[in-house]
C-alpha positions as CSV (number, residue, x, y, z in Angstrom):
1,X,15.7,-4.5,-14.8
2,X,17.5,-4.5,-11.2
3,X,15.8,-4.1,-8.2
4,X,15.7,-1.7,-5.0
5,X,15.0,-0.4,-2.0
6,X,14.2,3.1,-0.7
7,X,13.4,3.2,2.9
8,X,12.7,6.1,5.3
9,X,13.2,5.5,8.8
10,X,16.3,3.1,8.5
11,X,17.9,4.7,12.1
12,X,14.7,3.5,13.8
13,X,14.3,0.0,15.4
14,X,11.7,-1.3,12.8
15,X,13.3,0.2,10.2
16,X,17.2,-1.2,10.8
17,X,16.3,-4.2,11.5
18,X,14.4,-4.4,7.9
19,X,17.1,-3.2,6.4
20,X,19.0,-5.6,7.4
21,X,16.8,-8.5,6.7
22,X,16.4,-7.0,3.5
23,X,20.1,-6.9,2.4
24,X,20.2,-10.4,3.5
25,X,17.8,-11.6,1.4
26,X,19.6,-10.6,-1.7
27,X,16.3,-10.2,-3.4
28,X,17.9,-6.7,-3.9
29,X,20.7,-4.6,-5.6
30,X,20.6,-1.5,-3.9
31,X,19.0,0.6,-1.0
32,X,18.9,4.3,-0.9
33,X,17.9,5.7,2.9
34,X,16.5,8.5,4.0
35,X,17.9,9.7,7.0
36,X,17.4,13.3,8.8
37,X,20.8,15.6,10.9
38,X,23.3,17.8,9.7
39,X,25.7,14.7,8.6
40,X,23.0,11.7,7.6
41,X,25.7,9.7,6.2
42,X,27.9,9.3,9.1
43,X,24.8,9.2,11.3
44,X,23.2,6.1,9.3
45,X,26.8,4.5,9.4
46,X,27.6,5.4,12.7
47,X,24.4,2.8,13.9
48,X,25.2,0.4,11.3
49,X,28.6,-0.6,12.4
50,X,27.9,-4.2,11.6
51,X,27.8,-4.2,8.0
52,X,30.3,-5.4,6.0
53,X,32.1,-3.1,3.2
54,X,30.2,-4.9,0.6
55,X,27.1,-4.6,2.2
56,X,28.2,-0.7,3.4
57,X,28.4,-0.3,-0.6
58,X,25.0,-1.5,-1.7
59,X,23.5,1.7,0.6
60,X,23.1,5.3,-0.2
61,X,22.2,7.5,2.3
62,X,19.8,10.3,1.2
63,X,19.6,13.6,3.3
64,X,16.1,14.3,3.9
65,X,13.0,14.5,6.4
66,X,9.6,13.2,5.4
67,X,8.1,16.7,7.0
68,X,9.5,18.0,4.1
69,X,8.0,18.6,0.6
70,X,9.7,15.8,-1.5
71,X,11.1,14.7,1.7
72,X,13.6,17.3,1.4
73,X,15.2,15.9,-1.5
74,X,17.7,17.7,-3.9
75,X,17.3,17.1,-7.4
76,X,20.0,14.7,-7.9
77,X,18.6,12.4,-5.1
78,X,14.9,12.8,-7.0
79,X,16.6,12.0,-10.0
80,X,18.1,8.8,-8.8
81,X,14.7,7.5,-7.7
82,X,13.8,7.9,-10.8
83,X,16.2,6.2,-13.0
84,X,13.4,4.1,-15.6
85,X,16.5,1.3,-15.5
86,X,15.7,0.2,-11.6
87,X,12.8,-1.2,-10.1
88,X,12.4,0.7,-6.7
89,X,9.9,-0.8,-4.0
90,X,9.4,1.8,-0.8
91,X,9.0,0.8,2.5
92,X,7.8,3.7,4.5
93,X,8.6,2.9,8.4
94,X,9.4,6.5,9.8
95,X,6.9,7.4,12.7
96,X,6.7,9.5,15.2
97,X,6.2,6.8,18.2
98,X,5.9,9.3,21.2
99,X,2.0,9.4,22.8
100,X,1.4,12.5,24.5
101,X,-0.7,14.5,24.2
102,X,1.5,17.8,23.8
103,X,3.0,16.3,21.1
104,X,0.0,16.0,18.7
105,X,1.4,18.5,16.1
106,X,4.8,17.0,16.1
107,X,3.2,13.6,15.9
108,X,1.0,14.3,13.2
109,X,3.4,16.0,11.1
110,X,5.6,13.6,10.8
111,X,2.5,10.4,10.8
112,X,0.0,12.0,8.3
113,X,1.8,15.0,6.7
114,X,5.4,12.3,6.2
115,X,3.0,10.0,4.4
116,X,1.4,12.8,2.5
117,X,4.8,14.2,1.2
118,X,5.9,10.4,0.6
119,X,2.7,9.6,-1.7
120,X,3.1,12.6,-3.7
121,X,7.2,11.8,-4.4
122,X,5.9,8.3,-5.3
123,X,3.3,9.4,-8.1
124,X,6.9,12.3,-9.6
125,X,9.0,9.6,-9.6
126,X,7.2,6.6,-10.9
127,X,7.6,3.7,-7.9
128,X,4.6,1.8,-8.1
129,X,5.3,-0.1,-5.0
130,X,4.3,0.8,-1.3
131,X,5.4,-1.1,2.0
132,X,3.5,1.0,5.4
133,X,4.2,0.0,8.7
134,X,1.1,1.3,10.7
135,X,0.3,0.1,13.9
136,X,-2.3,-2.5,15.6
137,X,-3.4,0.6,17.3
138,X,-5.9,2.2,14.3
139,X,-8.4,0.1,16.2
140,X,-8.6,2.4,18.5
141,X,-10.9,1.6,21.6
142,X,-12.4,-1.7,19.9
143,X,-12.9,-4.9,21.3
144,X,-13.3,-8.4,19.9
145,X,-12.1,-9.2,16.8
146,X,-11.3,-6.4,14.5
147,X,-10.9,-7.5,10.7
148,X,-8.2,-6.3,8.8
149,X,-10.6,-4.3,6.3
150,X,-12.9,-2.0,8.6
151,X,-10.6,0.2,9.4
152,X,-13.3,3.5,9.9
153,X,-15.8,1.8,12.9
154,X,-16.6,4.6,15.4
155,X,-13.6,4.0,17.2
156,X,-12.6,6.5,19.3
157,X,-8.7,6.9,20.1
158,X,-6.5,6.8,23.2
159,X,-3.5,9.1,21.7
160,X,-2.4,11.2,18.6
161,X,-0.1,8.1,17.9
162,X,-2.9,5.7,16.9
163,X,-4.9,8.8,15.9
164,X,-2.4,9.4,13.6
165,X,-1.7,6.3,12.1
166,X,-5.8,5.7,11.3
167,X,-5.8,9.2,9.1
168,X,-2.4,8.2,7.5
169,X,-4.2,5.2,6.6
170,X,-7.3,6.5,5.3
171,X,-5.0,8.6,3.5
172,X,-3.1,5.6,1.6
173,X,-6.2,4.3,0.9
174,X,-7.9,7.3,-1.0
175,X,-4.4,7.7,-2.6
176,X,-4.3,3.9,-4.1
177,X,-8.1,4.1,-5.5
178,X,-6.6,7.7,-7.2
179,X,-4.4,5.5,-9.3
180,X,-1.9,5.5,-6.3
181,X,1.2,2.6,-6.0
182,X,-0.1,-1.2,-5.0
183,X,0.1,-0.9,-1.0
184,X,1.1,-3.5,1.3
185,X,-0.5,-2.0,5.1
186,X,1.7,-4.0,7.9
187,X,0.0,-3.4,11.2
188,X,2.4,-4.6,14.4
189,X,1.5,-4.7,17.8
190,X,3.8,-2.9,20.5
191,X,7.6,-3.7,19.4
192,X,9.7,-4.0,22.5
193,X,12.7,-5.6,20.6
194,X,14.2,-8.3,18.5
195,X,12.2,-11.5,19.4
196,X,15.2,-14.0,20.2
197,X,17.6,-11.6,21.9
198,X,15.6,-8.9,22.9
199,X,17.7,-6.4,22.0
200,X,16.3,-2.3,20.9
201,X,17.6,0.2,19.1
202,X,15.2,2.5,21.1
203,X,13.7,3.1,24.2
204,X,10.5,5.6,23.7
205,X,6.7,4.1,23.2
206,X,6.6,1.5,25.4
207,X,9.9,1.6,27.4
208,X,9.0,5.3,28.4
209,X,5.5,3.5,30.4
210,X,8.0,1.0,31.8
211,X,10.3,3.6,32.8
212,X,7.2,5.5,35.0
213,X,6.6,1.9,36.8
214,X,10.3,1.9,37.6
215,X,10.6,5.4,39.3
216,X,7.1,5.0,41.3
217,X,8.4,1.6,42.8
């Protein structure tokens, strides 16, 4: 049985740069995308200039948006994540990273409500494999030494993003005990950019705090 990849989120920094570390690998034959826009095919190629035609032909680009029942999929995309022949792992990495506070439907939509549509396509189509990128941030307002496995503590929260990302969670979990694919819960820090040479693909979350420094000085 050959293996795969569907990803949502792929034109996001986390997301691209997994990709990409993915179709290196090789532990893969083939990665279908989801990617929102009028055009997501030359959107998603547009920002992955970089990769060669052999690599460019291991990708298929599905039209969608994870606010979307069954992410928006047509039925032949939902059919080709359910071919029984291929072995499909999901990594879900789409997120809504702004903070403010006038956002907190938008943000919430796409956090909890993406991961809610995303779950129930799983369980149609039969992949039994989930990757989530969450966020350090479900701690909330803790201090000290926060072990991976209480994630419900009291904690109160400092934004909708991290707000967000905690109900998503508790979602996944009640989801997996319901007979729900194996999960795999990543929780980064703040991502500012690729470790050795720094370099983003965006410049909200963190950037937009650095950017306020930069116009008061």
């Amino acid at each position: 049985m050959s293996k795969a990849v569907f990803l949502t989120g792929a034109t996001g920094f986390i997301g691209g740069a997994l990709l990409r570390r993915l179709i290196a690998s090789n532990r893969f034959e083939h990665f279908y995308v989801l990617v929102r826009g009028d055009d997501p095919q030359e959107r998603f190629f547009r920002l992955f200039t970089d990769l060669s035609q052999g690599e460019a032909d291991r990708i298929t680009v599905l039209g969608g948006d994870v606010t979307q029942v069954n992410l928006g999929l047509n039925d032949g995309q939902f059919r080709i994540l359910e071919h029984k022949a291929v072995e499909v792992e999901c990594f879900h990495t789409a997120a809504d990273i702004r903070f403010g506070e006038e956002h907190r439907d938008e943000i919430f939509n796409v956090n909890l409500g993406g991961t809610r549509h995303l779950l129930d396509l799983l369980s149609d189509v039969g992949i039994a494999r989930l990757h989530y990128i969450s966020t350090a941030y479900v701690g909330g307002d803790r201090k000290g030494e926060v072990k991976e496995d209480e994630l419900r503590a009291g904690q109160k929260f400092r934004n909708p993003y991290e707000e967000s990302k905690f109900w998503a969670e508790e979602l996944i979990h009640v989801h997996t005990k319901n007979s729900g694919p194996l999960t795999t819960i990543y929780r980064p820090s703040i991502v500012i950019g690729d470790s050795g040479t720094g370099v983003t693909g965006s410049f909200a979350g963190y950037y937009s705090y650095m950017r306020a420094f930069a116009l008061l000085k």
